[in-house]
Phi, psi and omega in degrees: 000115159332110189266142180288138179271102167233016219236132139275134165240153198238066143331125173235105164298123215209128148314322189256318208249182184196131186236104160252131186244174160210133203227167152271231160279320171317307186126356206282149154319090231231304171222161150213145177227155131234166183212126183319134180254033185032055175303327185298338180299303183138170184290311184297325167299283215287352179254344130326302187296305201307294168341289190305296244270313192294358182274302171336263249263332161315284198324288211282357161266026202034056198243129183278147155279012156285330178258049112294130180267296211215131172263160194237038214285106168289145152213149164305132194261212342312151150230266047295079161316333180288330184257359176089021187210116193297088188301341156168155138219155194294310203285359197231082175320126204079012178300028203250140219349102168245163222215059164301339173297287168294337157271300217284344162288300188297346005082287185248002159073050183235105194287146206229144160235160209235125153215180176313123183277007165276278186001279130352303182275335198281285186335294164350282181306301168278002179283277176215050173223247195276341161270354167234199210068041203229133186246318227209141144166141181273114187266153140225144193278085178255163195182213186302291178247160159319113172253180185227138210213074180273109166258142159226127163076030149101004176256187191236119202244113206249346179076215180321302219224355191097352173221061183305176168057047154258093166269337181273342154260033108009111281198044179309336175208105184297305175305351185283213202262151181274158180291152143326336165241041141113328194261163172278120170097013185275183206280302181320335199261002168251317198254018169253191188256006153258339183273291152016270202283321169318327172287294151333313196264350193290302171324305166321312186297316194280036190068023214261125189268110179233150153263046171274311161333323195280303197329305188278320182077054140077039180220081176304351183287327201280343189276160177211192204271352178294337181297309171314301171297329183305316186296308196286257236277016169241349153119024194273150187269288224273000159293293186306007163284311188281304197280323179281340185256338162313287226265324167327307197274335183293324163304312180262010167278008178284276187336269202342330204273288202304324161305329168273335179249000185063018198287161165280009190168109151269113183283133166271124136231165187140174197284345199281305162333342181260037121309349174037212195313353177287293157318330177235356182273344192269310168309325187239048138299303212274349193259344157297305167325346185207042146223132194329139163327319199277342200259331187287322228256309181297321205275121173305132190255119182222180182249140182313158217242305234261044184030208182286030157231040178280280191312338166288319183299330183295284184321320171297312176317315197303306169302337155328281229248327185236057175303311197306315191300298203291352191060024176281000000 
């Protein structure tokens, strides 16, 4: 007896981790795994690894892979998307155009589309999380750099070449500090939970009196940006310092977003969200403060529903609902 392809899978290829779910058409959760992605391994490990663990968690939902329609990958880019092949990422050593579409096909004999993974966790989120029935919105990732995410009038907007929505490299000061990708002054070297903590110790170092330092036992390598917030909600001046400068820079790459696009609704996600009011009552002071009234009034500022499995769900949704881009 023929088995009905009702089945999805979603993958978010991660530098440290890999997250899979298998959903339906709906979104509902059928398995989920994460796993480490040895990435330090090489491309040919880690599209191994990615195989076991996903024929595993199929095993283990009593799930045939005749009944998988169609996968779903996120990954870091650049990449192509239309072919599915990866033009290099910083986080996965030795990534450069790799035809990740064609081995995990070749592999689980399941046709798979490869997009950007801030793409993907955003695309999640309005498929079935804090956006959606939301036509315009804008994700932003914050973590080691800013990722970025745009749907408008319900589409996922990828540009030319695939790689629209580099918002953390987004350029607030040519003079400021330099990126990992070459330029001065993006949005990432201020406004992630790496910048948080990069900040903090840079303070620290020049002599700047914290109980972060306690916080730490005198080992300044250990901050983060959770450390920080901890010292801030306990009343430390160089935490609300570090933090108050956070929020400065993060407000205007918002504004900067909403003034060119107008969207209803910006999604946060990244660990920094649970600062909860520490986090969304000063932003969106600060994003008012340098946006039209009229640009302002619309848009929802809100924090992410569907945690770290907003980008599998998302990689899935995408092969769901837009199969055609992918030629699936």
């Amino acid at each position: 007896m023929k088995k009905t392809k009702k089945y999805y899978i979603g993958i978010d290829l991660g530098g440290t981790n890999v997250v899979a779910v298998i959903v339906d058409k709906n979104g509902k959760i059928y398995g989920k795994r994460q796993f480490p992605t040895f990435g330090e391994k090489g491309p040919e490990f880690v599209i191994k690894n990615i195989v076991n663990n996903v024929k595993e968690i199929i095993s283990e939902g009593r799930i045939f892979i005749e009944e998988i329609k169609n996968i779903g990958i996120g990954s870091p880019g650049p990449l192509d998307s239309k072919k599915g092949i990866i033009m290099g990422a910083v986080n996965l050593p030795g990534w450069r155009y790799v035809k990740l579409k064609k081995e995990i096909e070749k592999y689980l004999k399941v046709k798979t589309g490869v997009e950007n993974d801030a793409n993907c966790a955003v695309y999640g989120e309005k498929w079935i999380g804090a956006g959606k029935n939301v036509n315009n919105v804008v994700g932003f990732t914050l973590g080691t750099g800013v990722g970025g995410g745009i749907i408008i009038d319900g589409k996922l907007i990828r540009g030319a070449n695939y790689n629209a929505a580099e918002i953390g490299h987004t350029s607030l000061n040519p003079d400021g500090r330099l990126c990992k990708c070459g330029a001065h002054g993006c949005l990432e070297q201020y406004a992630s939970a790496s910048a948080i903590a990069n900040t903090a110790k840079e303070k620290i170092r020049n002599g700047s009196k914290s109980i972060i330092t306690e916080i730490v036992k005198g080992d300044i390598n250990k901050v983060t940006s959770k450390v920080v917030y901890e010292a801030l909600i306990s009343g430390d001046k160089l935490a609300k310092d570090v933090w108050d400068e956070f929020i400065k820079y993060l407000g205007a790459g918002v504004a900067n977003i909403i003034q060119t696009l107008n969207p209803e609704m910006i999604i946060i996600a990244g660990g920094v969200i649970n600062a909860g009011k520490y986090l969304f009552e000063p932003l969106k002071k600060a994003i008012k403060k340098q946006t039209f009234p009229q640009t302002y009034e619309i848009v929802k500022i809100v924090p992410a529903k569907l945690g770290e499995l907003a980008g599998a769900i998302g990689a899935a949704g995408i092969v769901i609902n837009e199969p055609d881009y992918y030629g699936l």
